[in-house]
C-alpha atoms as a printed R data frame, in Angstrom:
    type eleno elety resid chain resno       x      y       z
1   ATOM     1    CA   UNK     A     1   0.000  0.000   0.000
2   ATOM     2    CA   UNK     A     2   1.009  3.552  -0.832
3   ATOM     3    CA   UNK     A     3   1.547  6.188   2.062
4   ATOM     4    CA   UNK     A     4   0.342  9.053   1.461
5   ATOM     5    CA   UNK     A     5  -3.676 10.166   0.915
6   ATOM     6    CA   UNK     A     6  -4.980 10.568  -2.461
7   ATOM     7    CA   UNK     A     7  -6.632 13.883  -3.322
8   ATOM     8    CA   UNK     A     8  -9.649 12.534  -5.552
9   ATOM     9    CA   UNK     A     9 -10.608 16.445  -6.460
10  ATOM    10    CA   UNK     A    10  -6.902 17.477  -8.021
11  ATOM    11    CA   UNK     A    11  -7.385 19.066 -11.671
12  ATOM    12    CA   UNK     A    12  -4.135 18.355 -13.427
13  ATOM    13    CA   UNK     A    13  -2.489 16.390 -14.402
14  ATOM    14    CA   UNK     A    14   1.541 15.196 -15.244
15  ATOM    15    CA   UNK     A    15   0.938 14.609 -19.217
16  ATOM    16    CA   UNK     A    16  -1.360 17.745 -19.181
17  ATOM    17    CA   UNK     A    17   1.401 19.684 -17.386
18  ATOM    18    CA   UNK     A    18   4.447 18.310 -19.545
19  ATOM    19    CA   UNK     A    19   3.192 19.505 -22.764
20  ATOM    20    CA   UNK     A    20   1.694 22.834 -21.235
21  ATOM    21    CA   UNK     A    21   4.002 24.819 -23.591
22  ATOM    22    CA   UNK     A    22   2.909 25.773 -27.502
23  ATOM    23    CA   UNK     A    23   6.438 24.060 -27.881
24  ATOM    24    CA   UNK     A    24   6.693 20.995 -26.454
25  ATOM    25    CA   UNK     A    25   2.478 20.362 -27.511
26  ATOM    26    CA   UNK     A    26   3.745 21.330 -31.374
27  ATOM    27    CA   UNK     A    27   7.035 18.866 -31.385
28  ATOM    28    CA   UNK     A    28   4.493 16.037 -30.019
29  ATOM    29    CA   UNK     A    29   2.103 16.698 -32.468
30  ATOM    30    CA   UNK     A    30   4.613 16.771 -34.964
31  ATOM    31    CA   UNK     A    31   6.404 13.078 -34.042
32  ATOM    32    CA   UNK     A    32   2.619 11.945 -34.147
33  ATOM    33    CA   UNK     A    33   1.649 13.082 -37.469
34  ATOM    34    CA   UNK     A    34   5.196 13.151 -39.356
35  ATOM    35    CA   UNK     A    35   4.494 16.988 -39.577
36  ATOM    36    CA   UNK     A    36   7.234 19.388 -39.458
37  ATOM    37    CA   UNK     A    37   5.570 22.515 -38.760
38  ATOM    38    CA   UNK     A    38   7.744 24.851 -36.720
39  ATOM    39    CA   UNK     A    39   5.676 27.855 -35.647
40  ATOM    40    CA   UNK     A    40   4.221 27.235 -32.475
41  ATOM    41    CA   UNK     A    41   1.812 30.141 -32.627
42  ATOM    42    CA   UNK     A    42   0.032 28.093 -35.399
43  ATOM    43    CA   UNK     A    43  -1.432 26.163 -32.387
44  ATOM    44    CA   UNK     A    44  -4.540 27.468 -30.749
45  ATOM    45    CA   UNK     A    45  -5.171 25.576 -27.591
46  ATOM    46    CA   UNK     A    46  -8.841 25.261 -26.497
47  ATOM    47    CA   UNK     A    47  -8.720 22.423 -23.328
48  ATOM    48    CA   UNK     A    48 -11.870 21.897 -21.797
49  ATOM    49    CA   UNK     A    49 -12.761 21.497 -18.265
50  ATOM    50    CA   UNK     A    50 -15.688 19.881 -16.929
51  ATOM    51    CA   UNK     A    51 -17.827 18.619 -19.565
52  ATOM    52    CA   UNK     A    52 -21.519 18.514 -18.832
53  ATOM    53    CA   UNK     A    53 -21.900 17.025 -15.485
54  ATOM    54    CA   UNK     A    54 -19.682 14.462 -15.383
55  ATOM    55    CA   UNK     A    55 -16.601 16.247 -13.815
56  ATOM    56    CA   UNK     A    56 -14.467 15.281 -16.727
57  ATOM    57    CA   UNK     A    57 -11.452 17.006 -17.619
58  ATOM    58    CA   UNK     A    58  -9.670 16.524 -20.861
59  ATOM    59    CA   UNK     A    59  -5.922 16.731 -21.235
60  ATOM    60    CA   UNK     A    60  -5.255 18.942 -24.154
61  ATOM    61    CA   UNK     A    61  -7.268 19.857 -27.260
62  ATOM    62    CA   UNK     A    62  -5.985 22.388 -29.552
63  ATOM    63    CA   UNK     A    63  -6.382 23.568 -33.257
64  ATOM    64    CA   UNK     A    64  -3.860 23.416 -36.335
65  ATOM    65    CA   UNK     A    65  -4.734 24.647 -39.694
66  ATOM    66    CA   UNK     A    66  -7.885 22.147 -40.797
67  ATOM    67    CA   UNK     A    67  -7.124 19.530 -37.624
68  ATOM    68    CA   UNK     A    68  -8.927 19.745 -33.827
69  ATOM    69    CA   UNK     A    69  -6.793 17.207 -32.010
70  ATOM    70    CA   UNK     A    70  -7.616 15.864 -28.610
71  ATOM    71    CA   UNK     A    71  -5.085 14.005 -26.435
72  ATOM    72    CA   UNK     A    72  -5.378 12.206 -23.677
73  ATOM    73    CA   UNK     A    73  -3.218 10.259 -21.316
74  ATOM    74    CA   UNK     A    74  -4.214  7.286 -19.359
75  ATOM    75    CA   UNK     A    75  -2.599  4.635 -17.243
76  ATOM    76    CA   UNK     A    76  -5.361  2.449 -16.975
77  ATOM    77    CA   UNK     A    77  -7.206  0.691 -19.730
78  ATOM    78    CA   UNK     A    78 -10.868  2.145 -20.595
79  ATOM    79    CA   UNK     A    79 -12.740  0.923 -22.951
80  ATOM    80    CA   UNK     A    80 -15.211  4.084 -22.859
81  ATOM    81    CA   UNK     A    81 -12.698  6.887 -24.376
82  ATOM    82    CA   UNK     A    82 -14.823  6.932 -27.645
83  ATOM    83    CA   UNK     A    83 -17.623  8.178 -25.314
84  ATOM    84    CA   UNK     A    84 -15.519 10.369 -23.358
85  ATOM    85    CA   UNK     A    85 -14.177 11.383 -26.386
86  ATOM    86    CA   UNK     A    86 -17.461 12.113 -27.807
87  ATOM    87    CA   UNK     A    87 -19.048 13.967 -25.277
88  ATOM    88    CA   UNK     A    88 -15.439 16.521 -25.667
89  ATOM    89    CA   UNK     A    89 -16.059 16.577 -29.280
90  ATOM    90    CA   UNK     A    90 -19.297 17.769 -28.636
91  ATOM    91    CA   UNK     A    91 -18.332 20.602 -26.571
92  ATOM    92    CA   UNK     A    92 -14.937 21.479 -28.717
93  ATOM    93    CA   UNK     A    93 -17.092 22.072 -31.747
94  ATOM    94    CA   UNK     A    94 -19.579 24.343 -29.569
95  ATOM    95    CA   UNK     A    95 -17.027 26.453 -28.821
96  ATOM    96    CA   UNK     A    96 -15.740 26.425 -32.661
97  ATOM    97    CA   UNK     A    97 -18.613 27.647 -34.002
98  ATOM    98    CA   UNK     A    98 -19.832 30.012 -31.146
99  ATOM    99    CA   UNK     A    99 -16.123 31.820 -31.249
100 ATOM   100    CA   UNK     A   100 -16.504 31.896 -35.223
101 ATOM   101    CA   UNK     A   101 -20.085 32.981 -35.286
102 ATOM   102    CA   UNK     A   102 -20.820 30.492 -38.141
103 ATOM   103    CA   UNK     A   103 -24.466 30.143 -38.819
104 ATOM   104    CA   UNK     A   104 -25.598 26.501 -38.358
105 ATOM   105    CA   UNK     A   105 -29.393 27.263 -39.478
106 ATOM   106    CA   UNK     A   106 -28.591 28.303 -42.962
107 ATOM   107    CA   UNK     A   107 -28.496 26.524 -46.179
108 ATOM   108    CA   UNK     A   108 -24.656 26.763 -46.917
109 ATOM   109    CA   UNK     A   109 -22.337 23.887 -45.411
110 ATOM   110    CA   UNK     A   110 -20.467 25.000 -42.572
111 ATOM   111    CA   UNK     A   111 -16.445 23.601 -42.947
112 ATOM   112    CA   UNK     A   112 -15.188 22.137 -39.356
113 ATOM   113    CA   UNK     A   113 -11.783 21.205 -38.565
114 ATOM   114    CA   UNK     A   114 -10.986 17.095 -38.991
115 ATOM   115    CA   UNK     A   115 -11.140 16.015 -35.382
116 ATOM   116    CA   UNK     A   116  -8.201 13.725 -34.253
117 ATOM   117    CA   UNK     A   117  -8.292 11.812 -31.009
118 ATOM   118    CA   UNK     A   118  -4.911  9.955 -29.493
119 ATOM   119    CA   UNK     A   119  -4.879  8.074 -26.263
120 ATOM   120    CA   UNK     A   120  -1.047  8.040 -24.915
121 ATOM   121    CA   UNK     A   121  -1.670  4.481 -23.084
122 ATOM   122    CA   UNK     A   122   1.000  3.563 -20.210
123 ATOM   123    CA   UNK     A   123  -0.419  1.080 -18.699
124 ATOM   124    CA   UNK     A   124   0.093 -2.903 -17.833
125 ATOM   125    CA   UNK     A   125  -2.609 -3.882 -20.029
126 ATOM   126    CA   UNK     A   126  -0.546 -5.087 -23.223
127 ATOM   127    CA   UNK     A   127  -2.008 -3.735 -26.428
128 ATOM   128    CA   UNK     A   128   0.547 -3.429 -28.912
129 ATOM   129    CA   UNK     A   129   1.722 -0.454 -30.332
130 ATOM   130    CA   UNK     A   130  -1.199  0.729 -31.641
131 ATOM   131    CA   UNK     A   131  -5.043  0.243 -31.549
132 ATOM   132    CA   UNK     A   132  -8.121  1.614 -32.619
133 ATOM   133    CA   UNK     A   133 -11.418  1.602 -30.317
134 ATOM   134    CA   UNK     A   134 -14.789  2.747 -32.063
135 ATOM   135    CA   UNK     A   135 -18.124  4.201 -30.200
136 ATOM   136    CA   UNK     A   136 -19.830  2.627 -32.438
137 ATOM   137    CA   UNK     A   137 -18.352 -1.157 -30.369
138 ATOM   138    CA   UNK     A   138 -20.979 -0.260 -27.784
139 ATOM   139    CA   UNK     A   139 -24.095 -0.020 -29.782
140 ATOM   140    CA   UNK     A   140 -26.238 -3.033 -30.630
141 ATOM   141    CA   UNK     A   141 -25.198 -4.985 -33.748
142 ATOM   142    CA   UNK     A   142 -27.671 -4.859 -36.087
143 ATOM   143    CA   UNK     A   143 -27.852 -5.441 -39.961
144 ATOM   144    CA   UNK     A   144 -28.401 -3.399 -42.095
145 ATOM   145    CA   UNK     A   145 -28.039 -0.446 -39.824
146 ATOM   146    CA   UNK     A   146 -25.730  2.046 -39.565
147 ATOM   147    CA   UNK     A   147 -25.010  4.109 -36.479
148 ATOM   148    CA   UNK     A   148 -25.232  7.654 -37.161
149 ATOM   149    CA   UNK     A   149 -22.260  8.652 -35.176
150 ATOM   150    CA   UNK     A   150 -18.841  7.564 -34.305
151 ATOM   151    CA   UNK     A   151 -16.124  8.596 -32.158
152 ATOM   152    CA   UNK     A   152 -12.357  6.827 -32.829
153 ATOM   153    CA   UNK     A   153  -9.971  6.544 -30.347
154 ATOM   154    CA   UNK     A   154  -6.870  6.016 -31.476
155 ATOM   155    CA   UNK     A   155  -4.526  4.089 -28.916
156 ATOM   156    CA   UNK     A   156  -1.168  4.838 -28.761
157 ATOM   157    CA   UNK     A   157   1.293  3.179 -26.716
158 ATOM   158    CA   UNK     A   158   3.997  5.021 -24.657
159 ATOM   159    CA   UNK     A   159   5.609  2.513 -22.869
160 ATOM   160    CA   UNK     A   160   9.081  1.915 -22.820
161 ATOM   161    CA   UNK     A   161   9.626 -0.219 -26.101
162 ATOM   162    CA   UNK     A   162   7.201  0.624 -27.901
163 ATOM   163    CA   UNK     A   163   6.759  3.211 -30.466
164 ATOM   164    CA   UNK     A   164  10.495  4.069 -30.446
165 ATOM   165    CA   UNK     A   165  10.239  6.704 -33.414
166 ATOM   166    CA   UNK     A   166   7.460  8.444 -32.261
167 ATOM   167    CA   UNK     A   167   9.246  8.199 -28.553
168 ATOM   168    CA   UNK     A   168  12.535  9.422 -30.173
169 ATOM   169    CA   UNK     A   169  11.408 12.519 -32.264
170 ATOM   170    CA   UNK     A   170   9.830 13.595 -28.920
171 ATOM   171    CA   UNK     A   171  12.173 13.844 -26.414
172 ATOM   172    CA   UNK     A   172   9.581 15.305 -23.868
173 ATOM   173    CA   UNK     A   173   7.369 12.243 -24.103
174 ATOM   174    CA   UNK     A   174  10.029  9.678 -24.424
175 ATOM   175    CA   UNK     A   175  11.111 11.380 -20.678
176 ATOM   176    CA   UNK     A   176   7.322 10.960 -19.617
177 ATOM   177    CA   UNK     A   177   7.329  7.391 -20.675
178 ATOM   178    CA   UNK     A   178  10.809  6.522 -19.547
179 ATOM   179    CA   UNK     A   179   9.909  8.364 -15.524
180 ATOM   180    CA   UNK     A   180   6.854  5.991 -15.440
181 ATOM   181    CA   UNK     A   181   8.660  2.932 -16.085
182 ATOM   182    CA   UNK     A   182  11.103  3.833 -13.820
183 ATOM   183    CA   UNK     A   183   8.293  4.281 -10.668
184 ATOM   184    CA   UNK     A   184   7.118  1.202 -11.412
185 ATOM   185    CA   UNK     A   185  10.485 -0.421 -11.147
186 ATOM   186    CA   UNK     A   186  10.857  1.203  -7.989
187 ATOM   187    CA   UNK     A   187   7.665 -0.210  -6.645
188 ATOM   188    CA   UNK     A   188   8.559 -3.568  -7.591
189 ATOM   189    CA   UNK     A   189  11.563 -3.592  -5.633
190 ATOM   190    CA   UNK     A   190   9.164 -3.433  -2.749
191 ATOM   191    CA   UNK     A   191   9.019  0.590  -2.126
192 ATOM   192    CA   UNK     A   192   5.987  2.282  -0.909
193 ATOM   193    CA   UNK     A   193   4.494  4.436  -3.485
194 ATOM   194    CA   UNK     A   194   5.980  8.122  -2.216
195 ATOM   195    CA   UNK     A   195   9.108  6.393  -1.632
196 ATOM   196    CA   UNK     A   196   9.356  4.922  -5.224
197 ATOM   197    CA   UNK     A   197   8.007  8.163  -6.710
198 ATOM   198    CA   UNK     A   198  10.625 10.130  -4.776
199 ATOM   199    CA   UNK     A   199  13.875  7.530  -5.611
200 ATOM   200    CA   UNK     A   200  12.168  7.292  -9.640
201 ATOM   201    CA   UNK     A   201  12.170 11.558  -9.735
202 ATOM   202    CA   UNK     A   202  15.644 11.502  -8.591
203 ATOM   203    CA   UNK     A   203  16.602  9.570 -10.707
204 ATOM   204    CA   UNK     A   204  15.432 11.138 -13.782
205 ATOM   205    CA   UNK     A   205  17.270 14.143 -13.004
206 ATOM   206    CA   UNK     A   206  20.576 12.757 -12.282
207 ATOM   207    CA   UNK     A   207  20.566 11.325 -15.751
208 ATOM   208    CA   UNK     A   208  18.268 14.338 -17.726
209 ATOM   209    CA   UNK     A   209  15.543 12.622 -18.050
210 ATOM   210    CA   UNK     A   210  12.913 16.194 -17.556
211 ATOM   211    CA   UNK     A   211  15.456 17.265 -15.235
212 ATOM   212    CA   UNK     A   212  14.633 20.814 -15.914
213 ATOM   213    CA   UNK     A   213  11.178 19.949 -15.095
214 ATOM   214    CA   UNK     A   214  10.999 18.067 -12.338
215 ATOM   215    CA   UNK     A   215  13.744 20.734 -10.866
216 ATOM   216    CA   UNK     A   216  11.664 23.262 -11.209
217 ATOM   217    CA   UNK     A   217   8.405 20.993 -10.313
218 ATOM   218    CA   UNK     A   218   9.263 18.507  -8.149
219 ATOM   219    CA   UNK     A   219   6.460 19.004  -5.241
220 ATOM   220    CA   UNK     A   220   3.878 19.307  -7.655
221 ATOM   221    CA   UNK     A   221   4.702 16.364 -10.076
222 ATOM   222    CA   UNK     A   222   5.233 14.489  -7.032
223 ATOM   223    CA   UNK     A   223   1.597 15.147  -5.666
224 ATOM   224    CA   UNK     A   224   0.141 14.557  -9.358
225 ATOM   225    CA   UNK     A   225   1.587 10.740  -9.620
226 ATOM   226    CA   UNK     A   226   0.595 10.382  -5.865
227 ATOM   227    CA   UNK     A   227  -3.009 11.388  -6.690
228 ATOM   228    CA   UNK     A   228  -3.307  9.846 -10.325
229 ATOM   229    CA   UNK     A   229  -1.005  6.696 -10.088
230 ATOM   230    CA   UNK     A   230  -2.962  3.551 -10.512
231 ATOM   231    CA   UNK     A   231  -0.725  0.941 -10.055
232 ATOM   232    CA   UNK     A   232  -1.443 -2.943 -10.312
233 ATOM   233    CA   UNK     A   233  -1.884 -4.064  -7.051
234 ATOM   234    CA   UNK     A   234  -3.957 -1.023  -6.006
235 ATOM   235    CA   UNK     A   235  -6.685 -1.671  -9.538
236 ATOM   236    CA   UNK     A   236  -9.214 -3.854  -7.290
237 ATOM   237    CA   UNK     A   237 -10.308 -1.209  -4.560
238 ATOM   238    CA   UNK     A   238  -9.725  1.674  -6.855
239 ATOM   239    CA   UNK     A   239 -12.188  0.367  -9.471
240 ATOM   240    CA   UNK     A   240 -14.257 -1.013  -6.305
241 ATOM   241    CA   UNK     A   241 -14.526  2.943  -5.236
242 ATOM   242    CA   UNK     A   242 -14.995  4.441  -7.992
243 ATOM   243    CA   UNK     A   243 -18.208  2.153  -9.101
244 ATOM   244    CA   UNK     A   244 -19.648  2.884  -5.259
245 ATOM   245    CA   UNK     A   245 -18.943  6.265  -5.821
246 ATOM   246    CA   UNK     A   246 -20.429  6.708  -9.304
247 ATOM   247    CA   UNK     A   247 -23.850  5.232  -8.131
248 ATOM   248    CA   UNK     A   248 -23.866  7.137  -4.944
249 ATOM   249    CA   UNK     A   249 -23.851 10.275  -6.882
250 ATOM   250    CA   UNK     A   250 -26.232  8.857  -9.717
251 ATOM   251    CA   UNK     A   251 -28.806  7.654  -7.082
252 ATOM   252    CA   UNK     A   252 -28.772 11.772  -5.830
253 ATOM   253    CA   UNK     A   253 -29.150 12.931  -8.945
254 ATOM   254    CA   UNK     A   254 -32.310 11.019  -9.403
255 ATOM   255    CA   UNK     A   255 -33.600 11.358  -6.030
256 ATOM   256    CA   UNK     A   256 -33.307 15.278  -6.709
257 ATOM   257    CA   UNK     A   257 -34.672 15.194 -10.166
258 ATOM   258    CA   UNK     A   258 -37.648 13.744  -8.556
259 ATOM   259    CA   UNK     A   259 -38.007 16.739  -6.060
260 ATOM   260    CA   UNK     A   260 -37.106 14.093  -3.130
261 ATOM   261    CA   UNK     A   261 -36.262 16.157   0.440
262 ATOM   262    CA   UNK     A   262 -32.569 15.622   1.124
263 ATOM   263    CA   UNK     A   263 -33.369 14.316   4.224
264 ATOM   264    CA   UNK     A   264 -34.998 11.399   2.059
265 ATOM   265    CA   UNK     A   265 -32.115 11.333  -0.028
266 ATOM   266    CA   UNK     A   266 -29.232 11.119   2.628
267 ATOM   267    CA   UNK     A   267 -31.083  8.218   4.343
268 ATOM   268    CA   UNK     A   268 -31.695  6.408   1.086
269 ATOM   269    CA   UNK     A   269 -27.921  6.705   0.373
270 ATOM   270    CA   UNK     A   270 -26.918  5.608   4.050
271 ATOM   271    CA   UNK     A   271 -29.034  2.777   4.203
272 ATOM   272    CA   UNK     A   272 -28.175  1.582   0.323
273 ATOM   273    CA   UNK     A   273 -24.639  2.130   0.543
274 ATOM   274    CA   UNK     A   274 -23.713  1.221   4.320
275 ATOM   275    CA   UNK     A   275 -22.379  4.628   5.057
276 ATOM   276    CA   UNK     A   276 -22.768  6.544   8.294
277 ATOM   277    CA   UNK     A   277 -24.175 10.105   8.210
278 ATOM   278    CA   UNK     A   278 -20.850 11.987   7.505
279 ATOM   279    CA   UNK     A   279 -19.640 10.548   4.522
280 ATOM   280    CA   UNK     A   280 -23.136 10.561   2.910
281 ATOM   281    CA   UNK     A   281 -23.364 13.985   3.486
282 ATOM   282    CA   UNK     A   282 -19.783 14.258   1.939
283 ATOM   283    CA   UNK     A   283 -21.307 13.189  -1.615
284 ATOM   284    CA   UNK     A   284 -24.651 15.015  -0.761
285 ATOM   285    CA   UNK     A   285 -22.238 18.057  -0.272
286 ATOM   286    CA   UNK     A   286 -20.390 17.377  -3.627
């Protein structure tokens, strides 16, 4: 077990942080798409924050000529980043036309950017290099039919040995990749999970690997892997938690829709989900 509390509520995140700069975001997209742009003004970054009421928080989403790309990093496999992706999407091309003022009600055709959707993949799970997982793989099979929309999520993975020429014209995310597999070599050793954080950071910037970086932002990368780490042996209770927690706050939201008193509610949720009166209020709170 890890020492150290997990903050559930923090915002950012490492890979979000890393490739913060026009810079570093441009020489990524660049390895990604063979590109060779060099301006990094030509990048107009438009990252989301919550989307709808879900609490979700995209990585990084930005513009380049005739492309809206949206990245995201995880370190545990999800099979529902189409409909994450989707629901982003959704909210990225609000904000295109809104900021444009192009009129959606007339009869002329109105030209959107080609969306493009990467998943930087870390994780145990092995997929290969590279993978492809459709929105369309959770609707009914039916012949003959058609869905009428799709969201692709392309998979890309960022572990060490795999991906090398990607990794290599990158130098920022080859570091990313090469400081998780070195935490996780520290926690196999037997280390606790600040302790293997700490001796992993350390090491990365006795042999440049971000040493810049994690000189300047050692405290806070440090708290970001503490809160977002998912390691192996922790996957159980974490996805144990997070289902209890998604249906304690989806069993509110239809108690309140239904004009319930929260006095109702909170002893609903206490009874359903064996929790004493403080922590229901917690999510009641929320």
């Amino acid at each position: 077990m890890h020492n150290g509390t997990i903050n559930r509520k923090y915002k950012d995140s490492l890979f979000r942080m890393i490739f913060s700069e026009k810079k570093e975001l441009l020489s990524l997209y660049n390895a990604i798409n063979g590109s060779d742009y060099s301006n990094p003004e030509l990048l107009e970054v438009n990252t989301i924050e919550d989307v709808l009421y879900m609490g979700m928080k995209n990585d990084i989403s930005f513009l380049i000529e005739d492309c809206l790309s949206l990245y995201e990093a995880q370190s545990t496999w999800n099979p529902n980043m189409p409909l994450r992706g989707f629901f982003y999407f959704s909210q990225l091309y609000q904000g295109y036309v809104a900021k444009r003022e192009l009129d959606i009600y007339g009869e002329g055709k109105v030209p959107l950017p080609l969306p493009k959707y990467v998943v930087f993949f870390n994780g145990t799970k092995e997929i290969g290099e590279r993978m492809e997982v459709r929105l369309s793989d959770s609707f009914p099979k039916r012949e003959g039919e058609v869905p009428a929309v799709e969201c692709i999520a392309t998979y890309l993975n960022v572990n060490c040995g795999y991906n090398q020429q990607i990794l290599s014209q990158c130098r920022k995310l080859r570091d990313y990749s090469i400081l998780i597999d070195r935490i996780r070599k520290e926690l196999s050793s037997g280390k606790a999970l600040r302790e293997a954080v700490d001796a992993a950071v350390q090491d990365c910037i006795d042999h440049g690997v971000l040493d810049e970086f994690l000189r300047r932002h050692r405290a806070e990368v440090t708290e970001m892997i503490l809160t977002g780490y998912d390691y192996e042996i922790h996957k159980a209770n974490e996805k144990k938690l997070a289902y209890q927690e998604g249906g304690i706050r989806t069993m509110i939201r239809i108690y309140r829709r239904q004009n319930m008193p929260e006095s109702e509610i909170l002893a609903e949720v206490m009874k359903e989900f064996s929790l004493d009166q403080d922590e229901a209020r917690r999510y009641m709170d929320d």
